[in-house]
N, C-alpha and C positions, 0 to 999 in steps of 0.2 A: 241403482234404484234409490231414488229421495223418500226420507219415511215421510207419511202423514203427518200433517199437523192436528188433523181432526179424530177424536179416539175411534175407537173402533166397538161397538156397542153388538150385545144379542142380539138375534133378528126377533122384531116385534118388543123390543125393550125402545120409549122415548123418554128423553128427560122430561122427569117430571115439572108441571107448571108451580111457579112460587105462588102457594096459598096464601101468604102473609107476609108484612114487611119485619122484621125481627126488630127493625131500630125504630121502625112510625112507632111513634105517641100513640097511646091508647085512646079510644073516642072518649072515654068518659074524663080525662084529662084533657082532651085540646082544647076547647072553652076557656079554662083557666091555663093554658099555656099561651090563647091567643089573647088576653086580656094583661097579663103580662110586658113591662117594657122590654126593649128589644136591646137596649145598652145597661150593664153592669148598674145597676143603682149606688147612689154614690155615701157611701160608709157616714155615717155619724156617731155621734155621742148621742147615748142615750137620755142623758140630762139633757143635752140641746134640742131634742127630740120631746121628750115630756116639756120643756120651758116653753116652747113653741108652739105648742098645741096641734103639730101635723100627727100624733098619735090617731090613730083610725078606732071604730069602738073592737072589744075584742071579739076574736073568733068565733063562729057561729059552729064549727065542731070546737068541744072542750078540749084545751090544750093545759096543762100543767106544769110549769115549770117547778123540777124536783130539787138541779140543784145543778152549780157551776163546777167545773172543776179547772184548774190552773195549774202550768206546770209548763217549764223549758219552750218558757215565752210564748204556750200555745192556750186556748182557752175549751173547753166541750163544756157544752148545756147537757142536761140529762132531762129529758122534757114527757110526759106521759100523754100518748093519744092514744084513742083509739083501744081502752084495754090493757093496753101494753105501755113500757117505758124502756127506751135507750137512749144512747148518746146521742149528742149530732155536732155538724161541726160547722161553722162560718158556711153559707152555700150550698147547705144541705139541705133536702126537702123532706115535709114534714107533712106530708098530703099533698094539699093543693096550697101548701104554704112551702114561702123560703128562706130560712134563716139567715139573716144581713148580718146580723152583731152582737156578740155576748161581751156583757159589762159586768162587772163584779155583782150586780145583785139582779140585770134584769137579761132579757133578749128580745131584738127588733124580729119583727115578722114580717113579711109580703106573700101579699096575698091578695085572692081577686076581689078584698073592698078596700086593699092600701094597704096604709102601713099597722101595726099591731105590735102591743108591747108585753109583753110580761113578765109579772114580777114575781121577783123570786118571796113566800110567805114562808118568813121564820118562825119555829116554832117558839111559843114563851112559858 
């Protein structure tokens, strides 16, 4: 006798319907997922960025950048939204933003009105 391949279930037990996709994007995200380029945006200098003038105005939620840190040739922003503040790192999202570039004083941002910079405000 060949076993089943198919399990063997209670009678009157069916598998349940999938309520939800676990990896879809949330609806209050996909606007700003579809608004988004579809290829890797391509890294710049933040100086060549400010010299240039493609800086975008800044973010319309307040964003803060708190402070850089450096170290075994890797860079994290430490940036406060939303209430709150922690790290983030090259590629990280930041809401409906995306962190492109941490430079010694600032970080580029993308996001659904472009690009966005900010800078790091030392205390005097």
């Amino acid at each position: 006798m060949r076993p089943s391949s198919q399990p063997i279930l209670p009678r009157g037990y069916g598998i349940p319907a999938t309520v939800r996709d676990v990896f879809a994007i949330p609806t209050e995200f996909r606007p700003v997922f579809a608004a988004l380029p579809a290829a890797a945006p391509e890294r710049k200098n933040t100086a060549d960025i400010l010299s240039s003038g493609q800086a975008a105005e800044p973010p319309a939620i307040p964003l803060v950048l708190v402070g850089i840190i450096s170290g075994g040739g890797q860079k994290v922003a430490i940036i406060k939204y939303a209430g709150g503040s922690r790290s983030y790192r090259i590629n990280d999202f930041i809401g409906p933003y995306q962190l492109i570039a941490i430079e010694s004083a600032a970080t580029v941002l993308l996001g659904p009105k472009g690009r966005s910079t900010l800078l790091l405000e030392l205390e005097r």
